[in-house]
C-alpha positions, -999 to 999 in steps of 0.1 A, spaced: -159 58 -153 -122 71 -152 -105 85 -183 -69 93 -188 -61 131 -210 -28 142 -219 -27 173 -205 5 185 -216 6 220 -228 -33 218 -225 -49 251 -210 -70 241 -175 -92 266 -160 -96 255 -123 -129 269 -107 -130 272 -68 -117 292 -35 -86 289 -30 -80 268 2 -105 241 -19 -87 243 -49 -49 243 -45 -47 204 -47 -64 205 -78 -45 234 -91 -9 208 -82 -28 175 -94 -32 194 -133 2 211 -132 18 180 -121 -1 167 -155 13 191 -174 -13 214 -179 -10 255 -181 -35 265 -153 -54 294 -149 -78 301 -116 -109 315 -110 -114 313 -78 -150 333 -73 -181 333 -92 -174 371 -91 -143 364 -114 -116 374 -88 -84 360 -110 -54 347 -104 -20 332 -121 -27 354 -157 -52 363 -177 -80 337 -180 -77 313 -216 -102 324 -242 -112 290 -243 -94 267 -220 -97 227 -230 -111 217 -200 -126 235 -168 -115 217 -136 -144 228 -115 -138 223 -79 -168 222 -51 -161 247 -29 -196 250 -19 -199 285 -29 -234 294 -45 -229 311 -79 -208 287 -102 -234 267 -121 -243 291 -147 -207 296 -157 -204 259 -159 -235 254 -177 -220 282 -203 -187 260 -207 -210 229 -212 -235 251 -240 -201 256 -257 -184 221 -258 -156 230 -230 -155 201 -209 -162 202 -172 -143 181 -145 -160 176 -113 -134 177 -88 -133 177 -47 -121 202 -25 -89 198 -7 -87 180 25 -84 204 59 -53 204 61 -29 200 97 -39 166 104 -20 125 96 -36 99 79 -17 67 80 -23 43 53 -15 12 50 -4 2 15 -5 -32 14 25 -60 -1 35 -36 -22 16 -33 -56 -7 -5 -62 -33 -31 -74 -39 -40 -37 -40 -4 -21 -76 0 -11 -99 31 -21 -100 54 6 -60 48 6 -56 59 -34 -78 90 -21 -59 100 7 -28 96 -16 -43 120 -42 -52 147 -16 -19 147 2 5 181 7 34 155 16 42 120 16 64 106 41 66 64 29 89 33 37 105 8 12 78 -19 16 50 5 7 42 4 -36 65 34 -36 75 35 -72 41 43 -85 32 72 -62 39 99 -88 12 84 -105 -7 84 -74 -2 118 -60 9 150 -68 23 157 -31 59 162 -17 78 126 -15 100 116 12 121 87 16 117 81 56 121 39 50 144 16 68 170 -9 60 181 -39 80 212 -21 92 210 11 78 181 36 98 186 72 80 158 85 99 150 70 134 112 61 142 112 91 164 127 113 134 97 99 115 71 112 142 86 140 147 80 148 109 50 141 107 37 161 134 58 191 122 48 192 87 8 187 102 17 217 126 30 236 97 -8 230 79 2 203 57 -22 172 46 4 144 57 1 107 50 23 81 61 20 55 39 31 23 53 40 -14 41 10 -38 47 -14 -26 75 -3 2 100 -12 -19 130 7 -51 122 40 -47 134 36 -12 115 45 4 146 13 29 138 1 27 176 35 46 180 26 71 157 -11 77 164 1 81 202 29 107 186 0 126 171 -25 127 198 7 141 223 13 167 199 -29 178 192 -23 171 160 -62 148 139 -48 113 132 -68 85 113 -58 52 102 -70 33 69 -66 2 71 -42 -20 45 -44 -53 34 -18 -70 55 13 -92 37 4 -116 65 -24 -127 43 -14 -114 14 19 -127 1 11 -163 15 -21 -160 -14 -3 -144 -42 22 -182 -38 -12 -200 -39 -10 -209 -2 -46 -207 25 -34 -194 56 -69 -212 69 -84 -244 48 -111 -266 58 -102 -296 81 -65 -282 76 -61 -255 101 -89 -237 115 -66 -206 129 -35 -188 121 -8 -169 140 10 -145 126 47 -134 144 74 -110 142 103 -125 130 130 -90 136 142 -110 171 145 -146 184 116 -160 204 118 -174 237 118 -211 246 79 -204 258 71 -186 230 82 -217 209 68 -240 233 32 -218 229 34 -218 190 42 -254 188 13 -265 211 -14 -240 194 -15 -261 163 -29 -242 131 -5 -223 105 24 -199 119 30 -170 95 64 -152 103 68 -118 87 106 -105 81 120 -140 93 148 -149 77 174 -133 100 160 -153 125 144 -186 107 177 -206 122 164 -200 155 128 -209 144 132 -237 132 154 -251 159 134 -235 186 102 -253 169 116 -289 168 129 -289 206 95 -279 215 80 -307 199 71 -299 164 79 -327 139 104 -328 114 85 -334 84 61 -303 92 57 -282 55 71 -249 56 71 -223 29 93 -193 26 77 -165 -2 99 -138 -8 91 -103 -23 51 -111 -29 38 -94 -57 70 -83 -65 95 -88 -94 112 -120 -85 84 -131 -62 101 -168 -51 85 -197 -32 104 -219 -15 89 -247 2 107 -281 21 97 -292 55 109 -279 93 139 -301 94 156 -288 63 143 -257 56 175 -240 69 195 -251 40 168 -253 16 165 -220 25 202 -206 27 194 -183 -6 167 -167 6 161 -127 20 138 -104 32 111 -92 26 98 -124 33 71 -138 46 76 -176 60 40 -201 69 46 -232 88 18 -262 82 0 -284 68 -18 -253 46 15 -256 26 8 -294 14 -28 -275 3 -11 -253 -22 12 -281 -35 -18 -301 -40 -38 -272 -59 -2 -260 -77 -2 -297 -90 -37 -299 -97 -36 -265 -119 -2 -280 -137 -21 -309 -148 -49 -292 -163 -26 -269 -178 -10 -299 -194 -43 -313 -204 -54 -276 -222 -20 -277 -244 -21 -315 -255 -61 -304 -268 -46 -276 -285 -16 -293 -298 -45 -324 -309 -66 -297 -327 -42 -283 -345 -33 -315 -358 
């Protein structure tokens, strides 16, 4: 059970060594608490005097015998105690993948490698605007722009491995999952050529994602038993089109509208037919999410409006979801002429 305490102005007492507890100690004064440490059983003090009786003792397992009986006398006289873990070791990347871009998809381990980062270093496409809420850590801005590259992949590795060098808990938190078209291989292999730990946790991936959030199956049952999911950042070849036309299934194309002319033309001379279904959902789970759907032939003006981040599916699973969108409409129509009968 999780419970959310305004902490403003509130006196914490945080228990625990100090290379276990400093993450704690920035998690309650990023709450707005007034903190006070103990950081021994032996009541070695630091930042003040200790609170006569603080509202709440943050007591962090450091693994050092010696701290229950003071926690059981804060219990005996109704100061609440607050389990907390100790702080990662630090000098080491996590990469994270963080999904389409709400915080409602990031998975576990990725909200707790969040919460026990020293720095942050994310892109646009990650859920950025909630990650004061998610972490007390340094934010920084390292994202890309079609056009406009402030800092240069290389840049981003290179401050990755300094900040990990320097001691630091650093997570790169990434749009969808750091191993598609994340460029996280680049990355790990940045880490492992400077010594610095690396892991990767795994995100759920806007190939999948965004597609289900406008109601559309990238596989469906005696529909299409595969899917194949491509860059859309450059053209593909005449083979490449010739290869995705012939493989059958559903084609999801992340980041295509730059190049969704080129698609779609590439597509028909290699065979696929005109009247194919084709979808194009921009920003998924977003404000102003947007599905637009018409077939191969006219998607391109259908489509004229449209922009990235956007995630286009070619196939039949598209006529699924029109069927299951029209399906939900009628009995949505059906549920409000009861209502409207009963209150009569």
């Amino acid at each position: 059970m999780q419970l959310s305490i305004d902490l403003s102005g509130r006196d914490v007492l945080v228990t625990g060594s100090d290379a276990a507890a400093h993450q704690a100690v920035r998690r309650y004064r990023a709450a707005g608490a007034v903190v006070s440490r103990l950081s021994s059983p032996g009541g070695a003090r630091h930042d003040g005097p200790l609170p006569e009786r603080p509202f709440l003792v943050a007591a962090v397992d450091d693994g050092q015998p010696g701290w229950e009986a003071l926690l059981d006398r804060c219990r005996e006289t109704g100061i609440p105690v607050a389990a907390e873990p100790a702080a990662g070791p630090g000098g080491h990347v996590t990469l994270v993948g963080g999904g389409p871009g709400t915080t409602e998809l990031l998975t576990v381990a990725a909200v707790k490698a969040l919460r026990d980062a020293d720095v942050v270093f994310y892109d646009r496409l990650a859920p950025y605007q909630e990650l004061p809420a998610l972490s007390s850590a340094e934010l920084v801005d390292v994202g890309k722009r079609p056009g406009h590259h402030p800092v240069s992949q290389a840049g981003i590795e290179a401050l990755m491995v300094e900040a990990a060098l320097a001691g630091k808990n650093v997570v790169r938190l990434k749009g969808g999952d750091p191993y598609v078209f994340g460029r996280g291989g680049e990355e790990v292999a940045a880490c492992v050529k400077a010594g610095v730990p690396v892991r990767v946790i795994s995100g759920v991936t806007s190939a999948i994602s965004v597609p289900a959030a406008a109601g559309i199956p990238v596989t469906h049952r005696e529909v299409s038993h595969l899917f194949t999911v491509v860059s859309g950042h450059a053209p593909l070849t005449e083979k490449e089109h010739r290869h995705l036309a012939g493989l059958g299934g559903t084609i999801v194309v992340l980041m295509g509208i730059g190049t969704l002319h080129q698609l779609a033309a590439g597509l028909r001379r290699a065979g696929m037919r005109a009247d194919m279904p084709m979808a194009v959902v921009e920003r998924g789970y977003r404000p102003g999410q947007r599905t637009t759907i018409a077939e191969l032939g006219t998607i391109t003006t259908a489509a004229a409006e449209c922009s990235n981040p956007a995630v286009l599916v070619i196939g039949d699973v598209v006529r699924v979801a029109e069927a299951n969108r029209g399906c939900a409409e009628a009995e949505a129509e059906l549920d409000r002429l009861a209502a409207s009968l009963m209150g009569a």
